[in-house]
One Martini backbone bead per residue (centre of mass of N, CA, C, O) as a GRO file, in nm:
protein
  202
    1UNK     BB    1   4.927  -4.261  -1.448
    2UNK     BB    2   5.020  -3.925  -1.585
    3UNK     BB    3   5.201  -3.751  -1.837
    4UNK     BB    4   5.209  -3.469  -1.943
    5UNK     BB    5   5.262  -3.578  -2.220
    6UNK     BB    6   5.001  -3.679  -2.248
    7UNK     BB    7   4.719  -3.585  -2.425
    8UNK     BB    8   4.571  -3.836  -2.214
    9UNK     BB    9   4.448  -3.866  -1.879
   10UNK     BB   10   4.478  -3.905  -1.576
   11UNK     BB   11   4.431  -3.688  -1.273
   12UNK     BB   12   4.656  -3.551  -1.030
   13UNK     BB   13   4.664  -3.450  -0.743
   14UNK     BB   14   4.894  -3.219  -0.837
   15UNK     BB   15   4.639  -3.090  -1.074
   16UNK     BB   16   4.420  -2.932  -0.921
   17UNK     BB   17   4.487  -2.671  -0.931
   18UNK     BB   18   4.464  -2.638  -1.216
   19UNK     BB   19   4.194  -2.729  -1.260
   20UNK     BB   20   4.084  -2.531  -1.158
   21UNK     BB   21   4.162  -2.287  -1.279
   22UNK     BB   22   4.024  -2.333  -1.524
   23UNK     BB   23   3.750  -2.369  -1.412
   24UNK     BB   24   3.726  -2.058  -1.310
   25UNK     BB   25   3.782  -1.921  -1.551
   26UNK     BB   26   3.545  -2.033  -1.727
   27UNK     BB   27   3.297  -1.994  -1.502
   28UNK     BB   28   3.367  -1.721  -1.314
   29UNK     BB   29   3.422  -1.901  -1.021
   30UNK     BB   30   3.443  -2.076  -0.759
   31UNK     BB   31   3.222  -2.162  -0.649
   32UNK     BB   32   3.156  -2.356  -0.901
   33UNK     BB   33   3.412  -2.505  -0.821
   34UNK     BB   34   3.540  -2.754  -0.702
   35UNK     BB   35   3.698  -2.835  -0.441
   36UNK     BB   36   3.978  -2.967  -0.365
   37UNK     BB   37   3.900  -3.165  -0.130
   38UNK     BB   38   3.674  -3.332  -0.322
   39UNK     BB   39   3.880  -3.404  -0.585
   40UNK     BB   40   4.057  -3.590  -0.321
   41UNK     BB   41   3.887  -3.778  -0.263
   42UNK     BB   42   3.746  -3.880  -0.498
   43UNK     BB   43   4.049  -4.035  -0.624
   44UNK     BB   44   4.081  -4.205  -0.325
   45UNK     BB   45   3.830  -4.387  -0.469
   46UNK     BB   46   3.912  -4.301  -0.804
   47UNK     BB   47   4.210  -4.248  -1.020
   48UNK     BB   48   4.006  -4.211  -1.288
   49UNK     BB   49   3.741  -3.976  -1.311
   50UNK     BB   50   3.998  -3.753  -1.409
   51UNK     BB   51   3.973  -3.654  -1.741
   52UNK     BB   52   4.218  -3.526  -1.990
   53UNK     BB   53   4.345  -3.276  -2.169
   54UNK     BB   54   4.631  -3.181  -2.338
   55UNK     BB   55   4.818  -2.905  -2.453
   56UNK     BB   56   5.132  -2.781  -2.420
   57UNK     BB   57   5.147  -2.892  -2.130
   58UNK     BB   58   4.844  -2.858  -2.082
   59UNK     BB   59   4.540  -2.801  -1.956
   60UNK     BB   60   4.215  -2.812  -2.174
   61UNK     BB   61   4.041  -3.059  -2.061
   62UNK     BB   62   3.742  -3.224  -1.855
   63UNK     BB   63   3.631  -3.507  -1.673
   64UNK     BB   64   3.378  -3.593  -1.456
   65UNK     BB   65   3.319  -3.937  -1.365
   66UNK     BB   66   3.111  -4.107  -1.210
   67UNK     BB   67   3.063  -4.414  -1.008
   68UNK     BB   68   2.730  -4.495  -0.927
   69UNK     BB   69   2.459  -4.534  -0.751
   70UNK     BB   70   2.100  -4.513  -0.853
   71UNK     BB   71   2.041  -4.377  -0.558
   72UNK     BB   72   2.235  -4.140  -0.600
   73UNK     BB   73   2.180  -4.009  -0.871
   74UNK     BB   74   1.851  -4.010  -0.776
   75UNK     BB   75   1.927  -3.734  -0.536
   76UNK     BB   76   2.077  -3.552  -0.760
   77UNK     BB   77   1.860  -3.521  -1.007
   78UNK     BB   78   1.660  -3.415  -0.741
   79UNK     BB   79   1.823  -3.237  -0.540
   80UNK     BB   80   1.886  -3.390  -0.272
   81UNK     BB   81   2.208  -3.364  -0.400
   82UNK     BB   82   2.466  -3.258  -0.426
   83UNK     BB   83   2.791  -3.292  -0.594
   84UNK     BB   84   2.982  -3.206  -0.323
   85UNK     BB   85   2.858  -3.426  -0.142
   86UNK     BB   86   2.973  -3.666  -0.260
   87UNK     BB   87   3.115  -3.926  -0.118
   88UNK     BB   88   3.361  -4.112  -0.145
   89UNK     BB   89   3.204  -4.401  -0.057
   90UNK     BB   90   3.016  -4.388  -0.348
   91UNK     BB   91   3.255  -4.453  -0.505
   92UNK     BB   92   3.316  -4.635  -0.746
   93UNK     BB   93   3.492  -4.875  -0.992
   94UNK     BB   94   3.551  -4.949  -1.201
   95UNK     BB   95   3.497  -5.242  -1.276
   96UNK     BB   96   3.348  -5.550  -1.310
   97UNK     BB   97   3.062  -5.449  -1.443
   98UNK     BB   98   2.763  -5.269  -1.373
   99UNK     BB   99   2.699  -4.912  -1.402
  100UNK     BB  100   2.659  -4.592  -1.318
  101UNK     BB  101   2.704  -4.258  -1.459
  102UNK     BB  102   2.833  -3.932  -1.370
  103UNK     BB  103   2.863  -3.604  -1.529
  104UNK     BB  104   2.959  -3.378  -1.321
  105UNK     BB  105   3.195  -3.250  -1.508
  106UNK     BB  106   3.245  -3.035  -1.834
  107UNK     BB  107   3.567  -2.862  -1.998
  108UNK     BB  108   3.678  -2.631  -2.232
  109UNK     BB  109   3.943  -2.506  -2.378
  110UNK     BB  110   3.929  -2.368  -2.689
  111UNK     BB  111   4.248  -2.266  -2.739
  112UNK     BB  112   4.416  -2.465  -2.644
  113UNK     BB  113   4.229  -2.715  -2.804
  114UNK     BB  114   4.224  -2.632  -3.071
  115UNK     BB  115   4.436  -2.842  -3.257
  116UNK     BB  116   4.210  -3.086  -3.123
  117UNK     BB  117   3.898  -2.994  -3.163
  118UNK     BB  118   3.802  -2.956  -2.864
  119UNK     BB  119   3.521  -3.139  -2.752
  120UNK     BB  120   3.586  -3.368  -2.976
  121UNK     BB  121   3.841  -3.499  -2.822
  122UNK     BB  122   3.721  -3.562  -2.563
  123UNK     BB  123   3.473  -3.734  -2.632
  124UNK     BB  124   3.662  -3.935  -2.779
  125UNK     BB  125   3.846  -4.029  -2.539
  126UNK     BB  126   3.580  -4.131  -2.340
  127UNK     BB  127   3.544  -4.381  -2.539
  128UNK     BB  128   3.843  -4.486  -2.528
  129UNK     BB  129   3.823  -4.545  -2.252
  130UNK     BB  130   3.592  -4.743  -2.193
  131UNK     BB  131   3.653  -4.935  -2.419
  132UNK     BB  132   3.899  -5.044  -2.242
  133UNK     BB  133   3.686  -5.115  -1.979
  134UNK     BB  134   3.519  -5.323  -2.169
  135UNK     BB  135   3.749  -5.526  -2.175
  136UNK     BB  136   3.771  -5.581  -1.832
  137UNK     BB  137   3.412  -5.544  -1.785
  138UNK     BB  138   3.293  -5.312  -1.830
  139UNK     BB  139   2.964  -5.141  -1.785
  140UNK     BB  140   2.749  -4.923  -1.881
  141UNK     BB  141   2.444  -4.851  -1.768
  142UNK     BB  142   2.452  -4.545  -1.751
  143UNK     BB  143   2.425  -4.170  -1.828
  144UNK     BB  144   2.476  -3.890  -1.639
  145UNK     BB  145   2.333  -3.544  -1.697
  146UNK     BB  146   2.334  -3.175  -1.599
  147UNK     BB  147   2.236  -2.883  -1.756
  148UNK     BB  148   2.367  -2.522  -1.693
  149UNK     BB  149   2.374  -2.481  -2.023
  150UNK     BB  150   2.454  -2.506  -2.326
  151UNK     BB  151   2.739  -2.607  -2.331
  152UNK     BB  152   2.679  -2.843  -2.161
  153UNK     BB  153   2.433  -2.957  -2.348
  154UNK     BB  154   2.634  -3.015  -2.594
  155UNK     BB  155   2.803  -3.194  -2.458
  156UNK     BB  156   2.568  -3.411  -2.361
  157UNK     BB  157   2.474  -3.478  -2.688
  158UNK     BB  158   2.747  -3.580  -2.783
  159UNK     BB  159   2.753  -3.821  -2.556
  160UNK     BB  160   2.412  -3.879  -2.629
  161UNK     BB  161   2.223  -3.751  -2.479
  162UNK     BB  162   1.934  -3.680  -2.349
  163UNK     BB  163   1.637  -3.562  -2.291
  164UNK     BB  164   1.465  -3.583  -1.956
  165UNK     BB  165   1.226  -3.692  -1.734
  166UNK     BB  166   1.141  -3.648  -1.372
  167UNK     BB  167   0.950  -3.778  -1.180
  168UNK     BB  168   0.929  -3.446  -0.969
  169UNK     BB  169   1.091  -3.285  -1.173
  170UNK     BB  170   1.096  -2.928  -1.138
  171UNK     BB  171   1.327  -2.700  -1.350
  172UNK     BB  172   1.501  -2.452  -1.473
  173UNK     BB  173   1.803  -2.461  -1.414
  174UNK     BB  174   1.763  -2.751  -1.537
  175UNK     BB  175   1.884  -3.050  -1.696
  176UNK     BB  176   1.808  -3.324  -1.776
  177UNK     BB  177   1.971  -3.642  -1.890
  178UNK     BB  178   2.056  -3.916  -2.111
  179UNK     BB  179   2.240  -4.256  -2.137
  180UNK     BB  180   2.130  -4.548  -2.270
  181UNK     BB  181   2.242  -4.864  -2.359
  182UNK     BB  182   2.047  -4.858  -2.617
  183UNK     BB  183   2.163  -4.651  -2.728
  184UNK     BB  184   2.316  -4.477  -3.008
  185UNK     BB  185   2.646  -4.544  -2.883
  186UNK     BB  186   2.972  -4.510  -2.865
  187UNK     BB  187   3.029  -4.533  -2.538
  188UNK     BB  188   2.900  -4.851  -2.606
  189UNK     BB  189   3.058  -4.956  -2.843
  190UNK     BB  190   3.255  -4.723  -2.947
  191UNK     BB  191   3.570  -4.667  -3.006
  192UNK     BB  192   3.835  -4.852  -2.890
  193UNK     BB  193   3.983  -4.688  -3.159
  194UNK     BB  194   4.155  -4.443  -3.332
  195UNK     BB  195   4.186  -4.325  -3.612
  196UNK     BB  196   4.389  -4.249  -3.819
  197UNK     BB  197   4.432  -3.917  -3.742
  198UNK     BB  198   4.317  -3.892  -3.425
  199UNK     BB  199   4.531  -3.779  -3.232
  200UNK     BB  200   4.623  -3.596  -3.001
  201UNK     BB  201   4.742  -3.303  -2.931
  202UNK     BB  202   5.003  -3.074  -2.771
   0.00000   0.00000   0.00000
């Protein structure tokens, strides 16, 4: 767990709220945003999935990254499975092995996170964050993102994903994306350490 002091860091079950109202801001519905309590199930299966950046002790951004099996993911990205639908049980731990990684949801407010440098100190982040469970022995599989929206595919292009064609799986509503392990992408290799003055603020 982390202090509200800590400029990221995973989210804790009584910031769900906040979490949320962030999310409605952004997406401009109820609706659209995880209900708080699929977002307080999520946790209680692995309480690192949900990274946030905070700055002037509010949150300003996060990431919703969960590590599922391979038959799970391709579920979601096939329309088969809603994300919100997604069990508790189905969420798997960073442990040491090879995941594969489904990235639910990714939000910054860009106002508050002004001063932070908006989406890309989130994720200069979560590259720092595997980076150290890499360190433990986790190795992600693959990373996939859905984007539906051009904001939503502009994170998945950050974080290195590419636009891919998923055999039977025809939709305009949503970009299937990926970022796998071969690919040229520091979220698999590196930063461990994020270089002197690039430290998040508050």
């Amino acid at each position: 767990m982390t202090s509200d002091r800590e400029p990221f860091g995973s989210i804790r079950v009584d910031e769900i709220g906040e979490l949320r109202e962030l999310g409605i801001r952004i997406m401009g519905s109820d609706d659209l945003s995880f209900p708080a309590e699929v977002l307080a199930s999520w946790l209680s299966a692995n309480p690192e999935i949900i990274q946030a950046v905070r700055a002037n002790g509010r949150i300003a951004g996060y990431i919703v990254i969960l590590p599922l099996a391979d038959e799970t993911i391709d579920q979601v990205v096939r329309g088969q499975l809603r994300p919100r639908k997604i069990p508790p049980d189905a969420i798997l731990p960073f442990a040491p092995g090879e995941r594969s990684l489904y990235v639910a949801e990714m939000l910054i407010d860009q106002g508050l996170a002004q001063r932070s440098m908006g989406a890309a100190v989130l994720v200069r982040q979560c590259m720092r964050f595997f980076g150290e469970k890499r360190r433990l022995g986790f190795h992600p599989g693959g990373l996939w993102c859905i984007g539906f929206s051009p904001t939503g595919i502009e994170f998945a292009r950050r974080l290195g994903c590419r636009e891919v064609h998923v055999e039977g799986v025809s939709c305009s509503e949503w970009v299937v994306m990926k970022l796998s392990p071969g690919d040229a992408s520091p979220l698999f290799r590196g930063p461990d350490r994020q270089p002197p003055g690039e430290a998040a603020q508050e």
